[in-house]
N, C-alpha and C positions, 0 to 999 in steps of 0.2 A: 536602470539596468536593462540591458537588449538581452532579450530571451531567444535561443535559435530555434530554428522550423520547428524542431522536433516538440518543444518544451512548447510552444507556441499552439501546434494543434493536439499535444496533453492537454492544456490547460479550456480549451475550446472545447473537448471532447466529456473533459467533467461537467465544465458549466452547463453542457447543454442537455447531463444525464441529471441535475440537481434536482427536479422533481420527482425523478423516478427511483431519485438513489435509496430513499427509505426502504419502500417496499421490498426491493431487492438484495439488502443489504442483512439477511439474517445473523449471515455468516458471520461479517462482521463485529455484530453484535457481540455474538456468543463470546466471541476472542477478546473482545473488546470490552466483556464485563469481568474477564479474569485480569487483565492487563490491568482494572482500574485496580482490583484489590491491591496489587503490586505495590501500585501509587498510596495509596491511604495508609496503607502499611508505615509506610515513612515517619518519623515522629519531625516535626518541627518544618513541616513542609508551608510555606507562607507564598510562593511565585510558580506558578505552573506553568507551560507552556505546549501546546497540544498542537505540533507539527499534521500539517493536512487531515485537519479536522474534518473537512466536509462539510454535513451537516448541521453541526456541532454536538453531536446526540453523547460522546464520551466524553468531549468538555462538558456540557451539560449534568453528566453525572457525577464528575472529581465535584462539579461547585455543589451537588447537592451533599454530596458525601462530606465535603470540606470548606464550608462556608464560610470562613474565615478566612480562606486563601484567596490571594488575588490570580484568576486564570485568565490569560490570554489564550483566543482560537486563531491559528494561522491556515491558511489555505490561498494559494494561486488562481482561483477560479473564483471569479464574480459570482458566477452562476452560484455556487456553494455558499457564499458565505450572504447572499441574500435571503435564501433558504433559510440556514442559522439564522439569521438576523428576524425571520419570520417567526420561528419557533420561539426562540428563547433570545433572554435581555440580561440574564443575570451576569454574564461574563463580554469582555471588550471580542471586539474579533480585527486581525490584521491580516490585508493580501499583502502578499509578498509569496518570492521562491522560496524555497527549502534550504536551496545550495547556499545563499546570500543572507543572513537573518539579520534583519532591519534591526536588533538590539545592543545593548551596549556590554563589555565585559562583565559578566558574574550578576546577569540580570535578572538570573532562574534557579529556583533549588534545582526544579522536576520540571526536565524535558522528555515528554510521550507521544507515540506515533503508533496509530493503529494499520496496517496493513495501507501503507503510504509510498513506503521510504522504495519501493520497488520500481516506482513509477520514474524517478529522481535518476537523472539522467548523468550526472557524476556524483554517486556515493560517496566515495574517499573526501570529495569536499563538502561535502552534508553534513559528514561527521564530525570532520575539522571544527566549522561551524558550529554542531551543535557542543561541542566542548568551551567553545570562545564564550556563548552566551550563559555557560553555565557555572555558578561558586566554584569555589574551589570543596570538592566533598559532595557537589550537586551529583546527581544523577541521571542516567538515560533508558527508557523502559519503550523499546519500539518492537515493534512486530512486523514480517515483510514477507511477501510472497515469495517463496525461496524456485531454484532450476526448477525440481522436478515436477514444477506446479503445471498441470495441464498437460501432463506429459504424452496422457492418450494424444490429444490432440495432434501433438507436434509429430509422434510417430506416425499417425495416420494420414496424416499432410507428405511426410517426408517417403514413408513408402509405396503414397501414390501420385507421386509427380512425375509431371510430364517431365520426357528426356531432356538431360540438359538447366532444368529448371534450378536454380541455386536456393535451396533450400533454407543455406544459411542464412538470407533475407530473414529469417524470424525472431521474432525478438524471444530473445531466452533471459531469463531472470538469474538473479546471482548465487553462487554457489555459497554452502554453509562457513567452506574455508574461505571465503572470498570475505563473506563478511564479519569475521571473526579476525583476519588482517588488517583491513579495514579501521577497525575498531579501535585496534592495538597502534597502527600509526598514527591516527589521528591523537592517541592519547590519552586512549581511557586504561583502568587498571580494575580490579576486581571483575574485570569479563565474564559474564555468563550468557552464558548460548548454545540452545536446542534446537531443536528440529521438529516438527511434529507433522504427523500425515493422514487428511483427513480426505475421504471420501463423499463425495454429494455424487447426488443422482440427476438426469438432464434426460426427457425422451430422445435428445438425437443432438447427432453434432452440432444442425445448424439451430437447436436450442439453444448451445452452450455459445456458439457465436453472438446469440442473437441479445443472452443476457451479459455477456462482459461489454457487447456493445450499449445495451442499455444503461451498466452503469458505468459508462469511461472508462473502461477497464481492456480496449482495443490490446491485443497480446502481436496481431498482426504487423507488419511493417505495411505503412498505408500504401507502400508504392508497388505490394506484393498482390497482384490482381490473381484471385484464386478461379474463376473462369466456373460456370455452373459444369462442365464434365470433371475437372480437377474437384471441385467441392460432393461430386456426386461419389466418387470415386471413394474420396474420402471419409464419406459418412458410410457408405457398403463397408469398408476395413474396420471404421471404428464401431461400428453394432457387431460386426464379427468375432469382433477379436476384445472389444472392453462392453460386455453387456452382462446383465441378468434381469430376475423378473422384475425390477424396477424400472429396469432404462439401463441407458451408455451412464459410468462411471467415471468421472472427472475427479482427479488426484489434486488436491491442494497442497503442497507442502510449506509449512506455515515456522519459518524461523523467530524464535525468542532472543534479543539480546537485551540483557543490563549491560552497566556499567557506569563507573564512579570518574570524576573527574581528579585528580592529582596535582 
């Protein structure tokens, strides 16, 4: 499969954060140990499949929780799945894209994705997908960085740019109704999906640049050169206007969806 620019320096930009992704990745976590209950929850669960794994720290957890089931970890990045490959042996791991899944029809009870599916540069065919590779009755339990993730950010970029500057260069993340259509055409039923909005703290902007760039998590358009007076500019707005005594406040808003295949 030919992956384009874009998907090309995504997947360059993980591998080359895979050592660093742990530590930085609490957040993840957190989300990432409710999402498993979800999964266990299930009765009669035997095929897993854990879309942009990463590490593999949540596949890691379904096989200790479910040792009976067979779990494949998928991820696009070498870099990732070497890492996984480091830590843990209990579970297969496959590179491959998201959009494309290298499986065959009805090959998974439980397809899960932790805070992935945002990166995935056409959704509506992600989804398609992960319905193809699922029974019929399987399920979809992911979690995704929803719009108003970063929002300070984006507002204090956008009302201090230079004249002229096209703002829209930035990548914005997809909205709740977006992915809840999404969902519905590709063909899932029993839909559920939330929204939830968590708060973390960063001493300064270019902290919070400095850790999404840590873990591949670039929100930037790479061809969008912020300039140190636009960046400087930036970070005066954003301690002004999103601070208290912790630090500048970074908005995650973190969408839930289920759903059953038909």
């Amino acid at each position: 499969m030919i992956l384009n620019a874009i998907s090309r320096r995504i997947r360059a930009s993980f591998s080359d954060a895979a050592a660093q992704y742990e530590a930085l990745a609490s957040l993840h976590k957190e989300i990432g140990r409710e999402l498993s209950r979800k999964v266990i929850d299930n009765e009669g669960v035997d095929r897993i499949l854990d879309v942009g794994m990463g590490t593999g720290w949540l596949t890691n957890r379904l096989g200790f929780y479910l040792p009976e089931a067979q779990i494949v970890g998928l991820d696009f990045a070498s870099g990732m799945l070497q890492e996984a490959q480091k830590k843990w042996a209990e579970f297969t791991v496959v590179q491959a894209d998201a959009r494309v899944l290298p499986f065959k029809p009805g090959s998974f009870d439980v397809l899960v994705s932790n805070l992935a599916y945002q990166w995935i540069e056409d959704l509506p065919a992600a989804l398609r997908g992960n319905r193809d590779i699922l029974r019929d009755g399987g399920k979809i339990y992911i979690t995704l960085f929803g719009y108003d993730t970063f929002g300070e950010m984006f507002r204090s970029l956008e009302e201090t740019a230079p004249a002229g500057r096209q703002v829209r260069a930035f990548r914005r993340l997809p909205r709740l109704e977006d992915v809840t259509r999404y969902a519905g055409e590709a063909g899932f039923s029993e839909i559920q999906i939330s929204e939830e909005i968590i708060k973390v703290h960063f001493p300064d902007l270019l902290a919070l640049l400095r850790w999404t760039k840590e873990i591949g998590a670039n929100v930037l358009n790479p061809e969008v050169a912020l300039g140190k007076e636009w960046l400087g500019r930036a970070g005066d707005y954003y301690r002004r206007h999103f601070t208290d005594r912790f630090g500048v406040t970074a908005t995650f808003c973190v969408i839930w969806l289920e759903g059953t295949r038909r």
